[in-house]
C-alpha positions as a Markdown table, in Angstrom:
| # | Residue | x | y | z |
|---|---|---|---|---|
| 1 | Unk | 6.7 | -32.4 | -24.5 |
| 2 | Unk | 8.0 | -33.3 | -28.1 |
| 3 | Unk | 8.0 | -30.9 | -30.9 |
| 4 | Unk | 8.3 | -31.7 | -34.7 |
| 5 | Unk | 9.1 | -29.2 | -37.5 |
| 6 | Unk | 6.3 | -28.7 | -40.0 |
| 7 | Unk | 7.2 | -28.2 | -43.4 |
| 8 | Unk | 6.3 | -24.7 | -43.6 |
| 9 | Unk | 8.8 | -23.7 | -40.8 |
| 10 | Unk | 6.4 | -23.7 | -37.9 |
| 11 | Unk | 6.2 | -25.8 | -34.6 |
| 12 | Unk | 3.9 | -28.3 | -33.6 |
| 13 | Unk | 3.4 | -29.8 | -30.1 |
| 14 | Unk | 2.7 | -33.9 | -30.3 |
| 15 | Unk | 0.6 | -33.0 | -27.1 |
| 16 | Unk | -1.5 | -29.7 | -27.7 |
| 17 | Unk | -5.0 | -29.7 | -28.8 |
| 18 | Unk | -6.7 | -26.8 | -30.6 |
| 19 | Unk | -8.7 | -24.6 | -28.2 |
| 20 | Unk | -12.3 | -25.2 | -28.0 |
| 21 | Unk | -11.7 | -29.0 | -28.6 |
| 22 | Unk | -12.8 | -31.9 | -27.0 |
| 23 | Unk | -9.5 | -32.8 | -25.5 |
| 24 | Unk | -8.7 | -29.0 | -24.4 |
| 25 | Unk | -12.2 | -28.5 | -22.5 |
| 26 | Unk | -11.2 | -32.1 | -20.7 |
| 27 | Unk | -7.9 | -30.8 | -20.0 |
| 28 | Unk | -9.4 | -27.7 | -18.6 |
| 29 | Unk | -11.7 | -29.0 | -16.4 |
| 30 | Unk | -8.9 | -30.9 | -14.6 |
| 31 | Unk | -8.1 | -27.7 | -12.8 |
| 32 | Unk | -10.3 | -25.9 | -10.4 |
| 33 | Unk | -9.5 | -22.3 | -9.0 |
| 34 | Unk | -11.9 | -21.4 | -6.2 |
| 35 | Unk | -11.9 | -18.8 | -3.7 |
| 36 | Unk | -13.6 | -16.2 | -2.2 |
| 37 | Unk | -14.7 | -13.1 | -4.1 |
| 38 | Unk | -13.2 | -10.8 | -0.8 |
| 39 | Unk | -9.9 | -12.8 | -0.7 |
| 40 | Unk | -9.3 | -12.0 | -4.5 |
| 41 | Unk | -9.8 | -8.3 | -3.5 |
| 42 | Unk | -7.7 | -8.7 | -0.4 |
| 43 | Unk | -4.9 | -9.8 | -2.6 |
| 44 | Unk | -5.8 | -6.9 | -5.6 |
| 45 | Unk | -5.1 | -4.4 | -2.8 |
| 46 | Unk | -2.2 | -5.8 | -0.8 |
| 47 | Unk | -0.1 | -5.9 | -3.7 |
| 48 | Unk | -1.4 | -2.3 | -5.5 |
| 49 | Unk | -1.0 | -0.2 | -2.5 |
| 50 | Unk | -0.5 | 3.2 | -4.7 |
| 51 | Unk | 1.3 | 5.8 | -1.4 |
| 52 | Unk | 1.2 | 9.3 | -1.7 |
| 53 | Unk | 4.1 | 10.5 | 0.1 |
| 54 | Unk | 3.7 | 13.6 | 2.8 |
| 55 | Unk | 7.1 | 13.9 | 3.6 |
| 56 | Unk | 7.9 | 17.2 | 5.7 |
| 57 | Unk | 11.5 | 16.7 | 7.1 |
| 58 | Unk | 14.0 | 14.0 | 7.8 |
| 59 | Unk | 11.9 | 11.3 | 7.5 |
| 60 | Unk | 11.1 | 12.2 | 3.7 |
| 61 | Unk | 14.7 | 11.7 | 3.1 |
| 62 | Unk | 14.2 | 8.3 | 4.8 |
| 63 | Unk | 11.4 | 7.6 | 2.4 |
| 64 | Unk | 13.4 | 8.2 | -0.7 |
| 65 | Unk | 15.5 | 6.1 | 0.5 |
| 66 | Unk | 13.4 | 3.3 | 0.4 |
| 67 | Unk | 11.7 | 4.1 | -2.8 |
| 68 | Unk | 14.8 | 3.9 | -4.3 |
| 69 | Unk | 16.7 | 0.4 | -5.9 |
| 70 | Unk | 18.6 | -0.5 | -2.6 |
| 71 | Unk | 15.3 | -1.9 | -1.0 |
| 72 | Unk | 12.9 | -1.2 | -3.8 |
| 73 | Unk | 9.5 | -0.4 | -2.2 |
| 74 | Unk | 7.9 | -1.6 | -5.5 |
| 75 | Unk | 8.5 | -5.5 | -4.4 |
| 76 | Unk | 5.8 | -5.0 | -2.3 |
| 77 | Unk | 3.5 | -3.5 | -4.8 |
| 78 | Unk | 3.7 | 0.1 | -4.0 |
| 79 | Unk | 5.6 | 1.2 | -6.7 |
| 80 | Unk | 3.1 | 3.6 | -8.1 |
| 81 | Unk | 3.9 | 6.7 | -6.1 |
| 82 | Unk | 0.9 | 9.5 | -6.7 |
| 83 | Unk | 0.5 | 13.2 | -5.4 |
| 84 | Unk | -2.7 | 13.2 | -6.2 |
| 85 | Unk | -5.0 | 12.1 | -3.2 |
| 86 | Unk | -7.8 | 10.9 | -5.1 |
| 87 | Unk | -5.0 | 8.3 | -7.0 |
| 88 | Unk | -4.1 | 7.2 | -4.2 |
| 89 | Unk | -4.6 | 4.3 | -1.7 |
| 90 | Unk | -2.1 | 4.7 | 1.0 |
| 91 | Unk | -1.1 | 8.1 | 3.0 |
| 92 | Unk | 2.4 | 7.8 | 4.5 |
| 93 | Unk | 3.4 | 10.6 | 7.1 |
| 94 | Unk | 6.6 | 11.0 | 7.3 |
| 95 | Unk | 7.7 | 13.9 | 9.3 |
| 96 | Unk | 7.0 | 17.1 | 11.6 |
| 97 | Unk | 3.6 | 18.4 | 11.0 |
| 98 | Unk | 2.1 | 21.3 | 12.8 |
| 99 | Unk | -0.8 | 23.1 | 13.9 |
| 100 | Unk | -1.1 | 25.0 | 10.6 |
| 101 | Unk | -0.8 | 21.9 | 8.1 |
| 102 | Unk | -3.3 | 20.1 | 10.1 |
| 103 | Unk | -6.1 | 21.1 | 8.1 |
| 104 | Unk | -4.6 | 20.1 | 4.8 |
| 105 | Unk | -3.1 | 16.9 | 5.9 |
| 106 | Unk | -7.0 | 16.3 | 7.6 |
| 107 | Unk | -8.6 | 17.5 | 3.6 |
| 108 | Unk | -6.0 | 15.6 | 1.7 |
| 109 | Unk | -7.5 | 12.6 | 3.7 |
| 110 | Unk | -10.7 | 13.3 | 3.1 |
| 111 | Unk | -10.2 | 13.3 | -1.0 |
| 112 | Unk | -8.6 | 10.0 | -0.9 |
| 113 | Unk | -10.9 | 7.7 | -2.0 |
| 114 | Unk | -11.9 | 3.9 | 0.2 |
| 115 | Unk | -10.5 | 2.0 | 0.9 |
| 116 | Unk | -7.6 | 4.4 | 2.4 |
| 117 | Unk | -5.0 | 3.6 | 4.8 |
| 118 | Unk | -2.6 | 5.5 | 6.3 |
| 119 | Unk | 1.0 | 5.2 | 7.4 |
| 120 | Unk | 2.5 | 7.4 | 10.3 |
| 121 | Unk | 6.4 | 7.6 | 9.6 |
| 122 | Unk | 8.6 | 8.2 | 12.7 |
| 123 | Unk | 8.8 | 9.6 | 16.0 |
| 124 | Unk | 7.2 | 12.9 | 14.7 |
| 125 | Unk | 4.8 | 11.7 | 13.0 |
| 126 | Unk | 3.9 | 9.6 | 15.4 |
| 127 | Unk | 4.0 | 11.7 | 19.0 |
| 128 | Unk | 5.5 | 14.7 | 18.1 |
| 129 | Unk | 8.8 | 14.2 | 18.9 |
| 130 | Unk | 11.4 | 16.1 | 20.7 |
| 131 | Unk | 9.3 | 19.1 | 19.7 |
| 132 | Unk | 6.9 | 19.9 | 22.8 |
| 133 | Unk | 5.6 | 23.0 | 21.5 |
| 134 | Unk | 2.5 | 24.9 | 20.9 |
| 135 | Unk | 2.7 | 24.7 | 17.3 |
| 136 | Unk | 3.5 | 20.6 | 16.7 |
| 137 | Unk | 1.2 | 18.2 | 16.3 |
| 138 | Unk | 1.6 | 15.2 | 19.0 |
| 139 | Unk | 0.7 | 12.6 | 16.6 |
| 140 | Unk | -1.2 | 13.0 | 13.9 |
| 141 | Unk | -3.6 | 10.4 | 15.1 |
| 142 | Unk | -5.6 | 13.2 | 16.6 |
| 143 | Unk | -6.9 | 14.5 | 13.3 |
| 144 | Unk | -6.4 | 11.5 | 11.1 |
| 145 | Unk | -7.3 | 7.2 | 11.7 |
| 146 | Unk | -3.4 | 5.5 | 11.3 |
| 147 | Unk | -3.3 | 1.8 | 10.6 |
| 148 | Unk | 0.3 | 1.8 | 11.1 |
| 149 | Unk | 3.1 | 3.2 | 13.4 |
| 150 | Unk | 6.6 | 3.6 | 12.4 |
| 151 | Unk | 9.0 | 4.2 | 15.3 |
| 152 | Unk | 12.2 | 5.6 | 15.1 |
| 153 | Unk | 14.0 | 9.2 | 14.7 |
| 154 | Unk | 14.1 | 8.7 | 11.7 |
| 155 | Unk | 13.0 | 5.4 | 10.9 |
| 156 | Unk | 15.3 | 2.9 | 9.3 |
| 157 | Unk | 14.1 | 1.7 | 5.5 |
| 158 | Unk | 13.3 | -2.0 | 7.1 |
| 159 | Unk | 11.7 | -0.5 | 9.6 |
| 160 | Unk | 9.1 | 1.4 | 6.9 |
| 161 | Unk | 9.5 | -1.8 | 4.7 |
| 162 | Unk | 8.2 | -4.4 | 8.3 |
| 163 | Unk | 5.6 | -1.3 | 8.4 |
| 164 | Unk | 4.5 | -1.8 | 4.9 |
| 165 | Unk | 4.5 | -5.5 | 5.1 |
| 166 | Unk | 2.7 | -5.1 | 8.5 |
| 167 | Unk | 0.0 | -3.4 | 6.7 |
| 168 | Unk | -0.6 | -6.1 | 3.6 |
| 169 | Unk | -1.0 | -8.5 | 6.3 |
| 170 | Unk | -3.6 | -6.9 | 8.2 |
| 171 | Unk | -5.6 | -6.1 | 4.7 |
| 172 | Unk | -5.0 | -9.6 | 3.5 |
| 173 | Unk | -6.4 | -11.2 | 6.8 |
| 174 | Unk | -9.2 | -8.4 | 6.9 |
| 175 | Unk | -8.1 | -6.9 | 9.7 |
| 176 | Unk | -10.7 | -4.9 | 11.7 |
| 177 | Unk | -9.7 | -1.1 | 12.0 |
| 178 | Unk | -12.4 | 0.4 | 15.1 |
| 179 | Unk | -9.9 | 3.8 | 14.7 |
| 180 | Unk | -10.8 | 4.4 | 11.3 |
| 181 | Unk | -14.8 | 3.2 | 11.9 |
| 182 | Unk | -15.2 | 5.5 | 15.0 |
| 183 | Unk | -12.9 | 8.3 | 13.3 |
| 184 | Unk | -14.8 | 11.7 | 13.6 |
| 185 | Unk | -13.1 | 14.9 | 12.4 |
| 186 | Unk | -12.0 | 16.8 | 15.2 |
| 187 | Unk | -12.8 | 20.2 | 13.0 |
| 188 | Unk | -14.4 | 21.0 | 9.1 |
| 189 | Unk | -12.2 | 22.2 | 6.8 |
C-alpha cells in the first residue's frame, strides 16, 4: 500500500476509500463473518472465566502460584480474580473443607450467578484426603456440582492450568453437565 504526503503534513493511502462510499461498501461485502449466536457466547465465556478463589490450605498457596507471572492464569482469560460470588463465574476449591464450612461453601454457590462452574483443587478438595475424619468433607461434590477434578496433594500449577483449559473446552464444545442439572441441595442454608 503506497502512501503520499499531502501538503498539509498528513498521510494519504493511494488505496483507501472514505467510509460510506461506493468502493468501501464493495470492499465490505467481500468479507462474510457467520456463525452461530451460541458459539459467539461459548467463546465470550471461555475466555472471561472471572474465579473466585476458596483457598483453605496448601493448595491456595498452589493457586497463587499460578495466578502469578511464571504461568500467568490470565492467558487463559481468567485474570479477573473476584471475592465476590455474585462477580464471579468460576468457583475453584482448593483445599481442606469441613463439616462446619459446608454451608458457606454450599451459599456462596448459591449467589453465584449462571452460568457457574466450579473447580475442585486437589486431593482434599476432591476426596478428602489423608484426613478420614468426622469433621472433613470427602469431596465437596457432596454439597456442591464440580465440572472439574484436579488431582494431586497439592496439585502442580500445570496441573490446575490442563484443569482450566479442560474446562474451556468442555464450555466451548457445549459440553453437557447431568451433575450440575440433577444437583439438589443436600440441606437449606
Amino acid at each position: 500500500m503506497s502512501e503520499t504526503n499531502q501538503p498539509n503534513g498528513s498521510f494519504s493511502s493511494a488505496n483507501s476509500s472514505p467510509v460510506g462510499s461506493q468502493a468501501h461498501n464493495d470492499w465490505s461485502r467481500q468479507f462474510a463473518f457467520t456463525t452461530k449466536l451460541e458459539e459467539v457466547v461459548r467463546w465470550g465465556r471461555r475466555n472471561s472465566l472471572w474465579p473466585l478463589a476458596y483457598g483453605t490450605a496448601c493448595c491456595g498457596i498452589e493457586l497463587m502460584s499460578v495466578m502469578g507471572p511464571k504461568y500467568d492464569l490470565a492467558r487463559f482469560g481468567a485474570e479477573v480474580v473476584r471475592f465476590s460470588p455474585r462477580q464471579s463465574d468460576l468457583l475453584i476449591v482448593a483445599g481442606t473443607i469441613t463439616e462446619k464450612m459446608a454451608p458457606i461453601l454450599l451459599r456462596i454457590y448459591r449467589q453465584m450467578l449462571e452460568p457457574k462452574y466450579v473447580i475442585s483443587m486437589g486431593v482434599c478438595a476432591s476426596s478428602g484426603g489423608f484426613y478420614r475424619a468426622y469433621h472433613v468433607l470427602q469431596g465437596i461434590d457432596r454439597i456442591i456440582p464440580v465440572d472439574v477434578f484436579i488431582p494431586g496433594c497439592p496439585p502442580t500449577p500445570e496441573a490446575v492450568l490442563d484443569g482450566v483449559m479442560l474446562l474451556q473446552k468442555m464450555i466451548k464444545d457445549g459440553h453437557p453437565r447431568p451433575w450440575k442439572k440433577n444437583w439438589r441441595p443436600p440441606y437449606e442454608c
